[in-house]
C-alpha positions as a Markdown table, in Angstrom:
| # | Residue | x | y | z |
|---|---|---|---|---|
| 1 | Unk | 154.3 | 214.3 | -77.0 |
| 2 | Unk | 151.8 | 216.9 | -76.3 |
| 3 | Unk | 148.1 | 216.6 | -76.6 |
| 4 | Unk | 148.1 | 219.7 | -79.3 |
| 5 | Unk | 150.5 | 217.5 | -81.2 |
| 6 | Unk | 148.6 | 214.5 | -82.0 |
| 7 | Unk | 144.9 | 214.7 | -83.5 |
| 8 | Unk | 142.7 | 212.0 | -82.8 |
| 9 | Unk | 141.9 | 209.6 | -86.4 |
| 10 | Unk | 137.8 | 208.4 | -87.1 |
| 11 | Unk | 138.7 | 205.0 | -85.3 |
| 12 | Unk | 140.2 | 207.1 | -81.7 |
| 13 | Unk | 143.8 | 206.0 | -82.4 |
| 14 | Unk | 146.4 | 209.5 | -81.7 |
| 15 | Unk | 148.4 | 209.8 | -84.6 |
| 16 | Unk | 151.1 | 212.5 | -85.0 |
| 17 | Unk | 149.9 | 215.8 | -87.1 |
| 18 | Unk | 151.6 | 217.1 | -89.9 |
| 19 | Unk | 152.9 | 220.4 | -88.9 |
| 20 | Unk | 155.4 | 218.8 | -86.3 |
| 21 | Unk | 156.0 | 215.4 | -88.0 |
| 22 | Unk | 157.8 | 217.2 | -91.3 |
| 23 | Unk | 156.1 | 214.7 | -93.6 |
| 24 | Unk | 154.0 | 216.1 | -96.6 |
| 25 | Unk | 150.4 | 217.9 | -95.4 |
| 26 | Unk | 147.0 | 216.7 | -97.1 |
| 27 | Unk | 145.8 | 218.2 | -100.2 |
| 28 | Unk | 149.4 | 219.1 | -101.4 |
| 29 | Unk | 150.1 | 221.5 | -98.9 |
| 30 | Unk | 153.4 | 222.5 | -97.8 |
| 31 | Unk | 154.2 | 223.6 | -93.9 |
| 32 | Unk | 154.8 | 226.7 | -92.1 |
| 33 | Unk | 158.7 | 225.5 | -91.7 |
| 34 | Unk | 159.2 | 224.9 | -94.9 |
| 35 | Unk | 157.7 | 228.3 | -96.9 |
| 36 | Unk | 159.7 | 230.1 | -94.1 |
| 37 | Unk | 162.9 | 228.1 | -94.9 |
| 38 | Unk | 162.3 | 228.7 | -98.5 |
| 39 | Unk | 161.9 | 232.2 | -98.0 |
| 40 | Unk | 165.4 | 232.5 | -96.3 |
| 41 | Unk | 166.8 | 230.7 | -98.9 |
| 42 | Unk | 165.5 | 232.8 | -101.4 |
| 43 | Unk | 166.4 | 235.6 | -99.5 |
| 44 | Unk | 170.0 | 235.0 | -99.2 |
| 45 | Unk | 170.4 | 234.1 | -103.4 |
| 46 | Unk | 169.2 | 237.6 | -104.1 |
| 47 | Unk | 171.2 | 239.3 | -101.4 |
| 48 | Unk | 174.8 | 239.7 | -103.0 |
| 49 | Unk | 172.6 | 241.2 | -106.5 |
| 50 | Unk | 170.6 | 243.5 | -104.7 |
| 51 | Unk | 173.6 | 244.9 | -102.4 |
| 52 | Unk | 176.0 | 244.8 | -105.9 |
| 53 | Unk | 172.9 | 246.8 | -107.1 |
| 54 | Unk | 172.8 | 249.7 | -104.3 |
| 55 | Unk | 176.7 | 250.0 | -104.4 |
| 56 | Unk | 176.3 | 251.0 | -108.1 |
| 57 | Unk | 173.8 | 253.2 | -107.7 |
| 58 | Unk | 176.0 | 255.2 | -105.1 |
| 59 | Unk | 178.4 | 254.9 | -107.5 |
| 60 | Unk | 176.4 | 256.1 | -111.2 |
| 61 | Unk | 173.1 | 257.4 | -109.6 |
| 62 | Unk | 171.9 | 257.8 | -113.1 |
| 63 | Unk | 171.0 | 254.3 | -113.2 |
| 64 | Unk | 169.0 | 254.3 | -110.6 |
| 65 | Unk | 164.9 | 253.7 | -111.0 |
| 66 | Unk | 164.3 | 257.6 | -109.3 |
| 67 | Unk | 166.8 | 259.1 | -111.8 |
| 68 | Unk | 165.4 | 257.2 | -114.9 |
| 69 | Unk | 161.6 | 257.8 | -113.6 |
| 70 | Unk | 162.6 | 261.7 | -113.6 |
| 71 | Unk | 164.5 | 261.6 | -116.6 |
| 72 | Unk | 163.5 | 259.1 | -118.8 |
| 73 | Unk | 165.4 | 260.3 | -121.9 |
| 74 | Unk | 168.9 | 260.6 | -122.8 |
| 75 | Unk | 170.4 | 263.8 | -124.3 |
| 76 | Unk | 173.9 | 262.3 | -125.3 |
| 77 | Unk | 173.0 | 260.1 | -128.0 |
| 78 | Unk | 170.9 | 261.1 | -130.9 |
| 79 | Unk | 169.3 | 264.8 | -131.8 |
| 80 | Unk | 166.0 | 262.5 | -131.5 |
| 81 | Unk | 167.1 | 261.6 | -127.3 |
| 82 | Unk | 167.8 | 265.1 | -127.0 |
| 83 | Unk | 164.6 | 267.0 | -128.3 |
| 84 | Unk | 162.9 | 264.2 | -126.2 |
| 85 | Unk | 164.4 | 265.1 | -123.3 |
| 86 | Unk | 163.9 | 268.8 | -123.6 |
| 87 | Unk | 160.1 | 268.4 | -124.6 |
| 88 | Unk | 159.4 | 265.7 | -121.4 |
| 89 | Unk | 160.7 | 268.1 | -118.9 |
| 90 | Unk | 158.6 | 270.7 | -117.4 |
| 91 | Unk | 160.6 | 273.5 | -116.8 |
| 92 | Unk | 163.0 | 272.6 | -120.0 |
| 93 | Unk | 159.4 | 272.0 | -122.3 |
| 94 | Unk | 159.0 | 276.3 | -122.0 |
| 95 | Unk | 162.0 | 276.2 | -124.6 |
| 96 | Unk | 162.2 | 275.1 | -128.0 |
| 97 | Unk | 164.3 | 271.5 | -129.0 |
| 98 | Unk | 166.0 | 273.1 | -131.6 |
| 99 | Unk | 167.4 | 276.9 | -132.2 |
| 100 | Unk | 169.5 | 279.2 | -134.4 |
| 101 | Unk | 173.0 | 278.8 | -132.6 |
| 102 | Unk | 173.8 | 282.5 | -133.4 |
| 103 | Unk | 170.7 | 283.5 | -131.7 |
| 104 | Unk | 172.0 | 283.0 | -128.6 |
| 105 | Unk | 175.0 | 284.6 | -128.8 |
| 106 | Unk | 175.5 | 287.2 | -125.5 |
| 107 | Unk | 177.0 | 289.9 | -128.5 |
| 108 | Unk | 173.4 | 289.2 | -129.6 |
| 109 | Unk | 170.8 | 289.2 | -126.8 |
| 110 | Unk | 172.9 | 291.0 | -124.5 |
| 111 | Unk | 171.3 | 288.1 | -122.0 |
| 112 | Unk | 168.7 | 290.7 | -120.8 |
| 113 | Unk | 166.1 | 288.6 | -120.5 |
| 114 | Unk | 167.0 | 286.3 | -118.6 |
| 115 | Unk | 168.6 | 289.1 | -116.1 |
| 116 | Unk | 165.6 | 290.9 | -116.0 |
| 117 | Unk | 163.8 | 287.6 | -114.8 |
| 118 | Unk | 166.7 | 286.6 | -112.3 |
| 119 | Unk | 166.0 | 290.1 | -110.6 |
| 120 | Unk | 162.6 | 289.6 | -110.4 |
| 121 | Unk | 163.0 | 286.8 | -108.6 |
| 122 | Unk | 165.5 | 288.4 | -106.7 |
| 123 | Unk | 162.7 | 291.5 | -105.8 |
| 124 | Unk | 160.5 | 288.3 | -104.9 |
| 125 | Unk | 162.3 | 286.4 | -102.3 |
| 126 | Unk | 163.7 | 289.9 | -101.1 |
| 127 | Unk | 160.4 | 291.7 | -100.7 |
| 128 | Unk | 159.1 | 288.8 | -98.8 |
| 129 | Unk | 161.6 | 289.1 | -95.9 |
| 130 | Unk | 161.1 | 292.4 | -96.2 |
| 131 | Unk | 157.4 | 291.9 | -95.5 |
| 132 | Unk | 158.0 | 290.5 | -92.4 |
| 133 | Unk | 159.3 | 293.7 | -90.9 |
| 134 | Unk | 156.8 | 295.9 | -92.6 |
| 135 | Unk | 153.6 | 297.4 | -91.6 |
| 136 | Unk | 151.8 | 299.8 | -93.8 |
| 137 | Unk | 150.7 | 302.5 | -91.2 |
| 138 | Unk | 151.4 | 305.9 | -91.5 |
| 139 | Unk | 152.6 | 305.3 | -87.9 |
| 140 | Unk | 154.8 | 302.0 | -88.3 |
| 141 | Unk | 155.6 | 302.4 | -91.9 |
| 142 | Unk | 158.7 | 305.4 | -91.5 |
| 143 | Unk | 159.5 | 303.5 | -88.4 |
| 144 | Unk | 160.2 | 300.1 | -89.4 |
| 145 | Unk | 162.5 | 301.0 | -91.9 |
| 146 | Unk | 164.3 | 302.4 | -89.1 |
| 147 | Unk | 164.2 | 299.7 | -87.3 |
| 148 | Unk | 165.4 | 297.2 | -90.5 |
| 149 | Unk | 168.1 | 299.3 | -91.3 |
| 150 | Unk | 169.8 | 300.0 | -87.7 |
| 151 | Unk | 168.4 | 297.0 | -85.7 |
| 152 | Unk | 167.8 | 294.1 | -88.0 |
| 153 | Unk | 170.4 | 292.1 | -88.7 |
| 154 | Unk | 171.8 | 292.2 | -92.3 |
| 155 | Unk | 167.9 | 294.4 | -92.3 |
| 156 | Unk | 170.1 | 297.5 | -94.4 |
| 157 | Unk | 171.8 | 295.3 | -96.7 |
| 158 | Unk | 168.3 | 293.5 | -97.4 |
| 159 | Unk | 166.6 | 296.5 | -98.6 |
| 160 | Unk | 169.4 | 297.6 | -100.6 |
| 161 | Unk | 169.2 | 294.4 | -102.2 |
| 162 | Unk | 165.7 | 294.8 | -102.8 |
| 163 | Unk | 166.3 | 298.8 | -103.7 |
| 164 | Unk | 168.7 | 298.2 | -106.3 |
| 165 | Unk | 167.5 | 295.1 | -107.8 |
| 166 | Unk | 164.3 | 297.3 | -108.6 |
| 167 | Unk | 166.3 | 300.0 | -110.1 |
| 168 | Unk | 168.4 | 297.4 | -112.1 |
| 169 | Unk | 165.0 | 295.7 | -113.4 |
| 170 | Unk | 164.0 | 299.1 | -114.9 |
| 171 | Unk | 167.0 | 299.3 | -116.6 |
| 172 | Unk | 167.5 | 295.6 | -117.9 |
| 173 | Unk | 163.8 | 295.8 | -119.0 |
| 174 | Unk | 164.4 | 298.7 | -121.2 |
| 175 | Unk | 168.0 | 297.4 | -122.6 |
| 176 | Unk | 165.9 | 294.4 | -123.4 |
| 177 | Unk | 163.1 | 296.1 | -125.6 |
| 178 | Unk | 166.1 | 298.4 | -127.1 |
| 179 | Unk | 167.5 | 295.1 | -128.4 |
| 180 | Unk | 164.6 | 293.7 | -129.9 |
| 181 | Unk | 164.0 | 296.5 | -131.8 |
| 182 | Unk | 167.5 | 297.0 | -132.7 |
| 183 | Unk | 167.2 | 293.3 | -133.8 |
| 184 | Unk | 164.0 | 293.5 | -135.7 |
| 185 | Unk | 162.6 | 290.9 | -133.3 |
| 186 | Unk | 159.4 | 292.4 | -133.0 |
| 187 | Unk | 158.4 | 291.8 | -136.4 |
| 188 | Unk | 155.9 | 288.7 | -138.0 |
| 189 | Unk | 155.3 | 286.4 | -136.6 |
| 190 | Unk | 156.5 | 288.0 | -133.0 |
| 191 | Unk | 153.8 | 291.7 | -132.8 |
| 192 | Unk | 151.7 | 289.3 | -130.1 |
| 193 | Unk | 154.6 | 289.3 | -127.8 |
| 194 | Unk | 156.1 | 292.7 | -128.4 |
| 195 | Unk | 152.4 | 294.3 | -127.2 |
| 196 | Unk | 153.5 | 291.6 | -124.1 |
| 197 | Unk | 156.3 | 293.1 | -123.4 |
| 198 | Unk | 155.0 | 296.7 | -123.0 |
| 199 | Unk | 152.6 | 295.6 | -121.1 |
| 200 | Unk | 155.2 | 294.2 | -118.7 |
| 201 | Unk | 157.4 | 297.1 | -119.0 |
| 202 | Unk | 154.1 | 299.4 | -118.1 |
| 203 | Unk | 153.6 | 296.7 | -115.0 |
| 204 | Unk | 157.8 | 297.4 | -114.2 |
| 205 | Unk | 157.2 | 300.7 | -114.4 |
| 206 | Unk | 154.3 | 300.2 | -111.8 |
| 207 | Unk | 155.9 | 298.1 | -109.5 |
| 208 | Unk | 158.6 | 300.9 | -109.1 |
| 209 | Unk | 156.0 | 303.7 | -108.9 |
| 210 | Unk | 154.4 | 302.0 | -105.9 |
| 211 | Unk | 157.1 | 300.9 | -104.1 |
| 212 | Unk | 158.3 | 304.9 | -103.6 |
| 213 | Unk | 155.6 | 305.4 | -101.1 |
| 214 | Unk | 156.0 | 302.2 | -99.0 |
| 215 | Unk | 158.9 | 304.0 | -96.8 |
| 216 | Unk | 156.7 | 306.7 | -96.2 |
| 217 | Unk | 159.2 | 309.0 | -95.9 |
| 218 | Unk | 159.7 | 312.6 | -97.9 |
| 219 | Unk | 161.3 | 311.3 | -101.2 |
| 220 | Unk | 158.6 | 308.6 | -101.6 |
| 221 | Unk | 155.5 | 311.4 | -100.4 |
| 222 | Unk | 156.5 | 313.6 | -102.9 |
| 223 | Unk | 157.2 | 311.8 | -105.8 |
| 224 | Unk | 153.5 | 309.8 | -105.5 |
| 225 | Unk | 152.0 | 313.3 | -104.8 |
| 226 | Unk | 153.4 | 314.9 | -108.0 |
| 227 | Unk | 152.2 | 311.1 | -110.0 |
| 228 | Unk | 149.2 | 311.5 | -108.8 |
| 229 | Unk | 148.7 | 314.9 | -109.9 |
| 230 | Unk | 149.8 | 313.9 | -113.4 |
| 231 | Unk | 146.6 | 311.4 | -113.2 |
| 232 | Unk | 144.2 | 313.7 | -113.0 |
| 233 | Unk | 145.0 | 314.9 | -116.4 |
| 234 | Unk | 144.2 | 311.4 | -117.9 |
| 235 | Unk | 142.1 | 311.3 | -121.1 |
| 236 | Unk | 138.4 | 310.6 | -119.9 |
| 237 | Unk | 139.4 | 309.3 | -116.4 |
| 238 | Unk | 140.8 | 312.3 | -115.3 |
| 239 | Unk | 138.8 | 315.7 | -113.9 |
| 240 | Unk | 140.8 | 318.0 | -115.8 |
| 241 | Unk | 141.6 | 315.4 | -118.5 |
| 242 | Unk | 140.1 | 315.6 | -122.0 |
| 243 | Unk | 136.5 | 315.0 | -122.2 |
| 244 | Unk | 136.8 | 314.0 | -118.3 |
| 245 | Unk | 134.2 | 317.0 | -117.1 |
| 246 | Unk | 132.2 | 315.7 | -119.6 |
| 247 | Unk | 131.7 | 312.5 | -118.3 |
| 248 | Unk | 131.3 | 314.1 | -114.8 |
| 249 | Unk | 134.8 | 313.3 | -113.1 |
| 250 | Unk | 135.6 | 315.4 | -110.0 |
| 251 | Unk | 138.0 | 315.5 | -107.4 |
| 252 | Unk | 136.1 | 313.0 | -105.7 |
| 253 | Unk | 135.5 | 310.2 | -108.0 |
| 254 | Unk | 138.5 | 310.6 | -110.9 |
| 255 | Unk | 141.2 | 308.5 | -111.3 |
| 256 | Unk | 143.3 | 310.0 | -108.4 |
| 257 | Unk | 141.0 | 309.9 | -106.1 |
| 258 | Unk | 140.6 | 306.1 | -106.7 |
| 259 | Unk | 144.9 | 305.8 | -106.7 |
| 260 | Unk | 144.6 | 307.6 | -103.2 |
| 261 | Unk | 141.5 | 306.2 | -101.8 |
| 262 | Unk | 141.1 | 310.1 | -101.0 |
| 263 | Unk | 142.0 | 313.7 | -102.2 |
| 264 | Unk | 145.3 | 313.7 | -100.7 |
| 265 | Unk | 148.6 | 311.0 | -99.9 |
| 266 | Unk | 147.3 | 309.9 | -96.5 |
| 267 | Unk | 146.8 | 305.9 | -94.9 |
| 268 | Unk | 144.7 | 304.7 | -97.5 |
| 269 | Unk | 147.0 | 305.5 | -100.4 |
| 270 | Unk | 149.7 | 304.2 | -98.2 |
| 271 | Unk | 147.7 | 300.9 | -97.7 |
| 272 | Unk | 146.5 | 300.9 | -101.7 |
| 273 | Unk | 150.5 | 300.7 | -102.9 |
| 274 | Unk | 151.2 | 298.2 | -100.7 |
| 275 | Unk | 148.7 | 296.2 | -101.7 |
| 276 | Unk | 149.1 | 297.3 | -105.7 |
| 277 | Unk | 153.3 | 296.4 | -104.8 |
| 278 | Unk | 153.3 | 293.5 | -103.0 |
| 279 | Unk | 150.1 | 291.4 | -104.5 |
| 280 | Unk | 148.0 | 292.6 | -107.5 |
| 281 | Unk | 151.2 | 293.7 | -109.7 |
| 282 | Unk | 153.0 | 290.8 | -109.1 |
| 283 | Unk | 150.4 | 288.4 | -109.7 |
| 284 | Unk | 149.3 | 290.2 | -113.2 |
| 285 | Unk | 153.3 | 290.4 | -114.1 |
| 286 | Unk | 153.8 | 286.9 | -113.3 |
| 287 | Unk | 150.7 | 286.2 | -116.0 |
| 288 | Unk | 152.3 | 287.4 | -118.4 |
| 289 | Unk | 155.5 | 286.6 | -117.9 |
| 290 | Unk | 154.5 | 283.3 | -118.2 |
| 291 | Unk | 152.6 | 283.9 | -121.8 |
| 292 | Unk | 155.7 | 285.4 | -122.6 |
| 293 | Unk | 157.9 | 282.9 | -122.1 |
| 294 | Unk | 155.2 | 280.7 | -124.1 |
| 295 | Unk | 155.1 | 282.6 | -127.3 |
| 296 | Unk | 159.0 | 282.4 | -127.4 |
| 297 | Unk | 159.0 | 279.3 | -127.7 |
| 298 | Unk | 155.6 | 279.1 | -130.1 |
| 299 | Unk | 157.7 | 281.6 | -132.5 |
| 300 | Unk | 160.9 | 279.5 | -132.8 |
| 301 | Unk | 162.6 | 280.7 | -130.1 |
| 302 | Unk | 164.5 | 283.5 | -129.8 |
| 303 | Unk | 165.3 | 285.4 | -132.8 |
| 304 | Unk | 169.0 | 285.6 | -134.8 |
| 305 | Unk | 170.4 | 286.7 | -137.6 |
| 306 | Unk | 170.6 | 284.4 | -140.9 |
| 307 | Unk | 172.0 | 281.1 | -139.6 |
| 308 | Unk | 175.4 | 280.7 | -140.9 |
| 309 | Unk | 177.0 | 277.5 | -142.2 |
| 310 | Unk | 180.3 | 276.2 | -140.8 |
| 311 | Unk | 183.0 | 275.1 | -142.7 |
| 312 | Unk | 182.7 | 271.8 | -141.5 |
| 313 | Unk | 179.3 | 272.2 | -142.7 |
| 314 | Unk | 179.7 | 273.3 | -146.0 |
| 315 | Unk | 182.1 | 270.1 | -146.9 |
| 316 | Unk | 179.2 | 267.6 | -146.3 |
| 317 | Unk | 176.5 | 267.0 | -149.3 |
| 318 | Unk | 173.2 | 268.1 | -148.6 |
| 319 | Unk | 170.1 | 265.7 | -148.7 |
| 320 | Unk | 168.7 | 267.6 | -151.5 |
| 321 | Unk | 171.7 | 267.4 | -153.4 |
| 322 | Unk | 172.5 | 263.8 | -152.8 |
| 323 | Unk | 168.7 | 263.1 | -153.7 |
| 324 | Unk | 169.0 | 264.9 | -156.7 |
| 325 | Unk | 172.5 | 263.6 | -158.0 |
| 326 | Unk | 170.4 | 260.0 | -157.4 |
C-alpha cells in the first residue's frame, strides 16, 4: 500500500483512508466512486425515456418544447385556443381573431391588397439586386443598364421583373381604392385610413415618377423634364404658380429647382431620384403601410356586406331566445 493511501492517526499508527478502503467517509460523506457510480446509474434509467422522447419528436415535432415555446396555443380546439393563438403571434396579431366570412370573399376584395403588398415586396428584393449593378452617374447610369441587360446573367429578366412589378403596383393600387369605394369601405368608422391610402397611392405614384429617370436614357429624361415643368405651376411653391411670385419664388429657389437640385435634368436630379427611389419613398411607404395594416385590424377588419346566416345556422336557437323562452 502506498504512502498516499494510508494517513497517519493522533497516536502514529497508518491506518487505511477512506477514499480507497470503500467504507463510509466521516461526517456522512459519500466517496468520489460512489456519486460517479450513482450518476451512471442514473444515467442509464433515464436513457430509454429520453431517446423514446427524441424519436417522437422526429416523429410529431409539435410536441416538442421549441414548437410549444413558439406556439403556445392551439387553434383546433375551441374559438377561445384559436383567437389566442392569432392574438400571441406577431405577424398573425396585425389581424383581427374574428371576421365577417363574406368579407373575404375574392368576388369581394378582388384580393388587391394583399397583391399590391406582395409586389411591393417583390420591387424590394428586386431593386436591391438591382442596386448592385447601378450607379447613379450621368456617365455609369445609361451604361449599366447596358451592361445588366446584355452581360449580367438573368440581369434583363431582373429589371423586367422589377419594371413590371412597378407598373402592376400602380394598377393593383388603384383597382384597390376602386373597390373600397365601390364597397362603401371608406365610410365611419374607416375616413382615417382612406386619407392613408391616398397618401400611399400619392407615395406609388412617386415611386414610379422617380424611377423613370434612373436609366437615364431619352424616355426617362423627357418624361421627368415635362414633370418637372408641371411643378413649377404649383400653388405657392411654384414661380409661375398662384400666389408663388408673391412669395418671391424664382427659377432658382421654387419647387423645381429643389426636385432638380438645378434649372435643368442634369447629375444632381439624377442623384436626387435615386435617392427619393431607393430610400426616402420607401421608408415613408413602409410607415404607413404599417399604420394601415393597423387600423384594419382597429376597425374590424376588413369590410363585407351584412353577414349572412347559414342554414345550418338558422336551425339552432339563439341565446337570446333560449334566455328569453327561460
Amino acid at each position: 500500500m502506498a504512502d498516499d493511501d494510508v494517513k497517519v492517526s493522533g497516536d502514529g499508527a497508518r491506518s487505511p483512508s477512506n477514499a480507497t478502503n470503500g467504507g463510509a467517509p466521516k461526517n456522512g460523506k459519500k466517496g468520489i466512486g460512489i456519486i460517479v457510480k450513482e450518476e451512471v446509474e442514473a444515467f442509464r434509467a433515464e436513457m430509454p425515456g429520453k431517446v423514446k422522447e427524441q424519436i417522437e419528436s422526429v416523429k410529431d415535432p409539435t410536441k416538442t418544447q421549441l414548437y410549444t415555446s413558439i406556439f403556445r396555443h392551439k387553434r383546433d380546439e375551441t374559438p377561445r385556443n384559436r383567437a389566442l393563438g392569432v392574438l400571441s403571434n406577431v405577424f398573425l396579431h396585425l389581424h383581427p381573431a374574428k371576421i365577417n366570412r363574406d368579407s373575404v370573399r375574392y368576388p369581394y376584395t378582388w384580393g388587391m391588397g394583399g397583391i399590391t403588398f406582395y409586389l411591393f415586396i417583390v420591387l424590394t428584393f428586386t431593386g436591391v439586386l438591382l442596386m448592385f449593378y447601378y450607379h447613379p452617374t450621368k456617365v455609369q447610369a445609361f451604361r449599366d443598364v447596358l451592361y445588366l441587360e446584355h452581360d449580367v446573367p438573368f440581369g434583363k429578366i431582373l429589371r423586367n421583373m422589377h419594371r413590371w412589378a412597378a407598373h402592376l403596383m400602380v394598377i393593383a393600387v388603384e383597382l384597390h381604392m376602386f373597390r373600397v369605394f365601390l364597397t362603401g369601405s371608406y365610410k365611419k368608422p374607416r375616413e382615417f385610413n382612406w386619407n392613408v391610402g391616398v397618401i400611399l397611392l400619392v407615395l406609388t405614384l412617386l415611386l414610379s415618377f422617380t424611377g423613370y429617370l434612373l436609366p437615364d436614357d431619352q424616355l426617362g429624361f423627357w418624361a421627368v423634364t415635362v414633370g418637372t415643368n408641371m411643378a413649377r405651376a404649383t400653388p405657392l411653391l411654384g414661380n409661375e404658380g398662384p400666389f408663388g411670385s408673391q412669395l418671391g419664388m424664382t427659377p432658382y429657389n421654387d419647387v423645381r429647382f429643389g426636385l432638380l437640385g438645378g434649372s435643368i435634368v442634369d447629375a444632381n436630379a439624377l442623384l436626387r431620384a435615386y435617392i427619393w427611389h431607393c430610400i426616402a419613398i420607401p421608408i415613408i411607404a413602409s410607415v404607413f403601410m404599417i399604420v394601415h395594416f393597423w387600423r384594419v385590424r382597429k376597425d374590424g377588419g376588413i369590410s363585407g356586406p351584412a353577414p349572412v346566416m347559414l342554414a345550418s345556422e338558422a336551425d339552432k336557437p339563439r341565446r337570446a331566445q333560449s334566455a328569453a323562452g327561460a
